[in-house]
DRENBA-618543 format. One line per field, with one value per residue: residue in three letters; chain; y negated, x, z negated of N, C-alpha, C in turn; residue number from 1. Coordinates in pm, 1 decimal. Atoms other than C-alpha are relative to their C-alpha. Layout:
kolfi <- c(ALA/...)
gufi <- c(A/...)
n_py <- c(Y/...)
n_px <- c(X/...)
n_pz <- c(Z/...)
ca_py <- c(Y/...)
ca_px <- c(X/...)
ca_pz <- c(Z/...)
c_py <- c(Y/...)
c_px <- c(X/...)
c_pz <- c(Z/...)
timar <- c(NUM/...)
//
This chain:
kolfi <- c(UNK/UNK/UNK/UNK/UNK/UNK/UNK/UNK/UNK/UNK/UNK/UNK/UNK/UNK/UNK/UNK/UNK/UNK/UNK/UNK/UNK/UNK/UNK/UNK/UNK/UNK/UNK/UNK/UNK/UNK/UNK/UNK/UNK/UNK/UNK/UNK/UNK/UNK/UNK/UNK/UNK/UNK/UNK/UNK/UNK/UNK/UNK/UNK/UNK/UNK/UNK/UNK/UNK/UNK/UNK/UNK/UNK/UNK/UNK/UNK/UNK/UNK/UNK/UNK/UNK/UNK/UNK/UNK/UNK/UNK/UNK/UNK/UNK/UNK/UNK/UNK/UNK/UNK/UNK/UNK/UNK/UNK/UNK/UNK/UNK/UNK/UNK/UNK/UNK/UNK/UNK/UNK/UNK/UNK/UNK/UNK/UNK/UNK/UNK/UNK/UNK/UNK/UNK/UNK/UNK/UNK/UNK)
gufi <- c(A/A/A/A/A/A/A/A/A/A/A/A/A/A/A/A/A/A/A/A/A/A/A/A/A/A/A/A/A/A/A/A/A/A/A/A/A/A/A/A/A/A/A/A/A/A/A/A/A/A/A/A/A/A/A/A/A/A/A/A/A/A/A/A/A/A/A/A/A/A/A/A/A/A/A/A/A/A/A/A/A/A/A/A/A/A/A/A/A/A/A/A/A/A/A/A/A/A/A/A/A/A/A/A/A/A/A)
n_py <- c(-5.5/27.9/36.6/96.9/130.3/34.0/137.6/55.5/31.9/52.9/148.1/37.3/17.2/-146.1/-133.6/-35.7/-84.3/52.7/-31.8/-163.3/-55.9/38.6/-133.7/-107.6/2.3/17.9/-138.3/-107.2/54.0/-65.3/-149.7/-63.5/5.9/59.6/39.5/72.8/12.5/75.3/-49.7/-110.9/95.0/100.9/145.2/65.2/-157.9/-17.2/-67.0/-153.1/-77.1/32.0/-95.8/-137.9/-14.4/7.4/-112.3/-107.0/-25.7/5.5/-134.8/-117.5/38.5/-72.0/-125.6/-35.3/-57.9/-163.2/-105.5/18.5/12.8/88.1/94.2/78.5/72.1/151.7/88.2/94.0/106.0/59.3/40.8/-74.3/-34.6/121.1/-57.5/-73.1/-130.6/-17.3/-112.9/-122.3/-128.0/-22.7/-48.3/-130.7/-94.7/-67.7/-100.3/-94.4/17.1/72.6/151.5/208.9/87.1/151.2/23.4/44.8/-117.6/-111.1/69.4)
n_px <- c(-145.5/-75.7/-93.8/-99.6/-41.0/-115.2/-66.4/-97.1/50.1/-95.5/-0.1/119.2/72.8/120.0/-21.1/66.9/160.9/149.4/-22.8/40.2/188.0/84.2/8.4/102.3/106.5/50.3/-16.0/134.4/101.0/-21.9/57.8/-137.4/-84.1/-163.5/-85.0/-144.6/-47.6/60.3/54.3/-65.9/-136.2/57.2/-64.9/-191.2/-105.8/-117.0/19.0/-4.5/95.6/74.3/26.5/10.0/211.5/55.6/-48.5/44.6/173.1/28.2/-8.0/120.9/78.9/-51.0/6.4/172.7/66.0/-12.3/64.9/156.0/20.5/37.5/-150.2/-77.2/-81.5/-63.1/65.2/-92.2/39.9/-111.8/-65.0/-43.3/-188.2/-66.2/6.1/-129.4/95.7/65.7/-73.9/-39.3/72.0/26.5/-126.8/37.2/157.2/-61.6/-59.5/78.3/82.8/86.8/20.1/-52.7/-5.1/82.4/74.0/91.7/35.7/81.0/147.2)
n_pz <- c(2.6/134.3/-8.6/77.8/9.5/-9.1/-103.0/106.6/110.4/85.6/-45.5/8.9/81.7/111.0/-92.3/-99.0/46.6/-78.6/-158.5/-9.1/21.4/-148.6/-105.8/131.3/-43.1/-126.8/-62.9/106.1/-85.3/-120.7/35.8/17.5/149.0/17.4/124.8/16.9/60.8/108.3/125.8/37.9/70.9/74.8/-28.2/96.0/-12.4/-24.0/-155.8/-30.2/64.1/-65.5/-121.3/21.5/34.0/-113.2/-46.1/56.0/-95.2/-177.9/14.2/48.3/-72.2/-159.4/87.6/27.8/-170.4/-28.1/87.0/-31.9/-136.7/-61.4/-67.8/85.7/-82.0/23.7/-50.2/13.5/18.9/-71.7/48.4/62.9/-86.1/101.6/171.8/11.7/84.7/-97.4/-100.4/97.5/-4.6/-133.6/-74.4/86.6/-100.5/-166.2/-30.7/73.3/-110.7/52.7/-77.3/21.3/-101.7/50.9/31.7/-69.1/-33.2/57.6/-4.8)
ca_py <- c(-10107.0/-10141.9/-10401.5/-10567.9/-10930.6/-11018.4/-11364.7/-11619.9/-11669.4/-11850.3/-12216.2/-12240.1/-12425.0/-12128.8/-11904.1/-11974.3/-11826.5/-12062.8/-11912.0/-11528.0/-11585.9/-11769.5/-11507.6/-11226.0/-11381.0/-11452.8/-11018.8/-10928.2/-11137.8/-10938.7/-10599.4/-10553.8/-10410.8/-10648.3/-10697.6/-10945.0/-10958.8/-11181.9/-10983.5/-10717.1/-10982.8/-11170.8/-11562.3/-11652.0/-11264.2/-11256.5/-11203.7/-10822.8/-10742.9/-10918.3/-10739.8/-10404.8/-10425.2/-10577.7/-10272.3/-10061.5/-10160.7/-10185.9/-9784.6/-9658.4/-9856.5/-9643.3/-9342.2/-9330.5/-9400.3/-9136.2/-8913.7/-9018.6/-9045.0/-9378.2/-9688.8/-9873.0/-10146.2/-10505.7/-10835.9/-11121.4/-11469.8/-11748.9/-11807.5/-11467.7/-11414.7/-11694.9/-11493.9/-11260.6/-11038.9/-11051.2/-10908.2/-10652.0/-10510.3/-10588.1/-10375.2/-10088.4/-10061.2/-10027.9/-9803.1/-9595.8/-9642.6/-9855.2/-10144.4/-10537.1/-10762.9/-11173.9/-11196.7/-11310.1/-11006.7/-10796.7/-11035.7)
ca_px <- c(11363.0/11575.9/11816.0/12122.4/12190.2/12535.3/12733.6/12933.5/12878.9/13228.4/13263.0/12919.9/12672.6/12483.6/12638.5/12478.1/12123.1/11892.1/12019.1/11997.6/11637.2/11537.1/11623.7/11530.5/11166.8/11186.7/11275.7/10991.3/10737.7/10858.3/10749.8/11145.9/11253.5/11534.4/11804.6/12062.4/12328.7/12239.4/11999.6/12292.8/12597.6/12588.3/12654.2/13046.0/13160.6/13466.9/13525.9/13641.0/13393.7/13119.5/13213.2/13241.9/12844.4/12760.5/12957.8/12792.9/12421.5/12469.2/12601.1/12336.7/12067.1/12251.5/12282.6/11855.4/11773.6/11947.8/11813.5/11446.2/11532.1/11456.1/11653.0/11887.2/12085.1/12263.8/12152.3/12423.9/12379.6/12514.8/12857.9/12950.5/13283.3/13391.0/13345.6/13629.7/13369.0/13097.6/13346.2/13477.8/13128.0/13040.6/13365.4/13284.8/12876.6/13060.9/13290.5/13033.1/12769.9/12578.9/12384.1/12483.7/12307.0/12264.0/11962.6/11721.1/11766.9/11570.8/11304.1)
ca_pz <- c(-9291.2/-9617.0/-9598.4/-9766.7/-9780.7/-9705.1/-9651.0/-9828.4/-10186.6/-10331.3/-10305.9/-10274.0/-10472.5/-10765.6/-10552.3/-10275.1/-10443.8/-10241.6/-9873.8/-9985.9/-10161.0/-9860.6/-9613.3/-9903.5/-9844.7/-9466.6/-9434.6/-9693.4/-9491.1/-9171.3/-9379.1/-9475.9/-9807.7/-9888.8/-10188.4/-10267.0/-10422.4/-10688.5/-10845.8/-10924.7/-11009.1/-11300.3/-11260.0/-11356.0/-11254.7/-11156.8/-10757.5/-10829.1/-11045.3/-10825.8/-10517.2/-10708.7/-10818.4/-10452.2/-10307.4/-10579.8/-10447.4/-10065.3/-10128.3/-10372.4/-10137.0/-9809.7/-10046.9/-10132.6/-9747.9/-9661.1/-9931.3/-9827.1/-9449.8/-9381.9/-9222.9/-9366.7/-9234.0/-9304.5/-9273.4/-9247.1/-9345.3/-9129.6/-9203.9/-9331.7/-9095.8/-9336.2/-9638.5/-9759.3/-9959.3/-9671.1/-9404.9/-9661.3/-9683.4/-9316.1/-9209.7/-9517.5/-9302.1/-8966.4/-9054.0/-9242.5/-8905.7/-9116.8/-8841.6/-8877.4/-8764.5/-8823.4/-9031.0/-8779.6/-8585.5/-8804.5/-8782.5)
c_py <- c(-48.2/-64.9/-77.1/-103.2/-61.3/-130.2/-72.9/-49.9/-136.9/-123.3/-44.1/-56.3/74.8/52.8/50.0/89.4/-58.6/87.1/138.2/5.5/-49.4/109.1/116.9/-39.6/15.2/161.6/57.6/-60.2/86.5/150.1/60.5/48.7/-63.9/5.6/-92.7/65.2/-101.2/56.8/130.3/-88.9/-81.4/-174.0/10.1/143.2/0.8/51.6/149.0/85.5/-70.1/68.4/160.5/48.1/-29.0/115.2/130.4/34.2/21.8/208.7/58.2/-77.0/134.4/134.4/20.2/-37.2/113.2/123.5/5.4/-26.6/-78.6/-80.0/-93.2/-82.6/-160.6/-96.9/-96.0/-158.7/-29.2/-25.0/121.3/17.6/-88.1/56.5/107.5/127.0/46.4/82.4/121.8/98.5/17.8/120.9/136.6/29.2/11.1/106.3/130.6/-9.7/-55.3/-126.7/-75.7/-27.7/-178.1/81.3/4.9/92.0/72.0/-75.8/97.5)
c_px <- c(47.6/128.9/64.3/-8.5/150.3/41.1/77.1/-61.7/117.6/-13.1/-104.0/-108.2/-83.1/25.5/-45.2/-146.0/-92.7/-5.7/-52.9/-141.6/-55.5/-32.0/-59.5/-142.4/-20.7/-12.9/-148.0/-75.0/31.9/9.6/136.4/21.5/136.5/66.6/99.4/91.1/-21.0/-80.6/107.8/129.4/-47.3/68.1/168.8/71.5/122.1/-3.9/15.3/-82.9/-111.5/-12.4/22.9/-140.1/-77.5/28.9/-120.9/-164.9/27.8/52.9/-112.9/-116.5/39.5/-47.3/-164.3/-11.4/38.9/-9.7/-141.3/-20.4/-63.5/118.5/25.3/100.2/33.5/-43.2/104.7/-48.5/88.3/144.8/105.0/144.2/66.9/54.0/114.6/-104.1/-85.0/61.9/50.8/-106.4/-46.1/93.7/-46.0/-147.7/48.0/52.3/-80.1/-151.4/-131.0/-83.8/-43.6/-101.6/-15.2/-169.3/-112.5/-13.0/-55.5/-135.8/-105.7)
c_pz <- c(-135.7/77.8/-110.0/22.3/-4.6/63.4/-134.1/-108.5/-51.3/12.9/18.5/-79.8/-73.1/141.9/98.1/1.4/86.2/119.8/-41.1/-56.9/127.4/64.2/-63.5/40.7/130.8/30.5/-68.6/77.5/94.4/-70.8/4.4/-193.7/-8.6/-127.2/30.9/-109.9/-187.3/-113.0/-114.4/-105.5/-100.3/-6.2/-64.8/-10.2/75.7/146.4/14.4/-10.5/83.4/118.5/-57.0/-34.9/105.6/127.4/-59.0/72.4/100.1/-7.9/-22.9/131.4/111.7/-13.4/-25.9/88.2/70.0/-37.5/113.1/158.7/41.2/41.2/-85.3/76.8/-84.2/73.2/-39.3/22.0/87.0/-46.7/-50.6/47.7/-54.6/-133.2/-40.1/-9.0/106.9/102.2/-79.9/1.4/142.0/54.2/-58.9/113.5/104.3/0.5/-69.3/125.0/-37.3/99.3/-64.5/83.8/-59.0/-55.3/97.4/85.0/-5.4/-2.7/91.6)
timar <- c(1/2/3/4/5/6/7/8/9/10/11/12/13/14/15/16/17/18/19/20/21/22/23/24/25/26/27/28/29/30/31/32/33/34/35/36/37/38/39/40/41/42/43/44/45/46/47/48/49/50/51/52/53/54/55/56/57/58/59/60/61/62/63/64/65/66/67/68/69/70/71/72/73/74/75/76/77/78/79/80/81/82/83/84/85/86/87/88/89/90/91/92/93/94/95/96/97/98/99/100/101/102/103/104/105/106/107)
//
């Protein structure tokens, strides 16, 4: 399965990098292709421009599984229904029939 990494970054200590590599490893151990955000944004980006490059991946990612006809789906950190940006793209994979789930789900 190819998944995203979605949840709250702002207010967070380095942008909340420890939580999404964490989970990033816990999905690759469970034989997941994962991405964050992080590797796409660059530290001190601006919230518009941060969610326009975390938008931009979680697309092209959607966009090449569905070229290559595999699955693709979202993985939500704890906390995310907190996040402005997190529900923004949670709401964009629903309404695009993209499946959510908590993290640990895909385990």
């Amino acid at each position: 399965m190819n998944l995203y990494v979605i949840g709250p970054v702002t207010g967070i200590d380095d942008d909340n990098r420890l939580e999404f590599e964490r989970v990033d490893k816990k999905l690759k151990e469970a034989g997941h292709f994962a991405d964050i955000p992080h590797r796409w944004v660059f530290p001190g980006s601006h919230w518009d421009t941060a969610m326009a490059e975390s938008i931009r991946r979680m697309m092209t990612m959607w966009g090449n599984a569905m070229q290559l006809d595999e699955p693709f789906g979202i993985a939500m950190l704890d906390g995310w229904e907190q996040s402005k940006g997190a529900t923004i793209e949670h709401d964009l994979a629903v309404a695009l029939g993209i499946p959510c789930k908590p993290w640990r789900e895909w385990l």
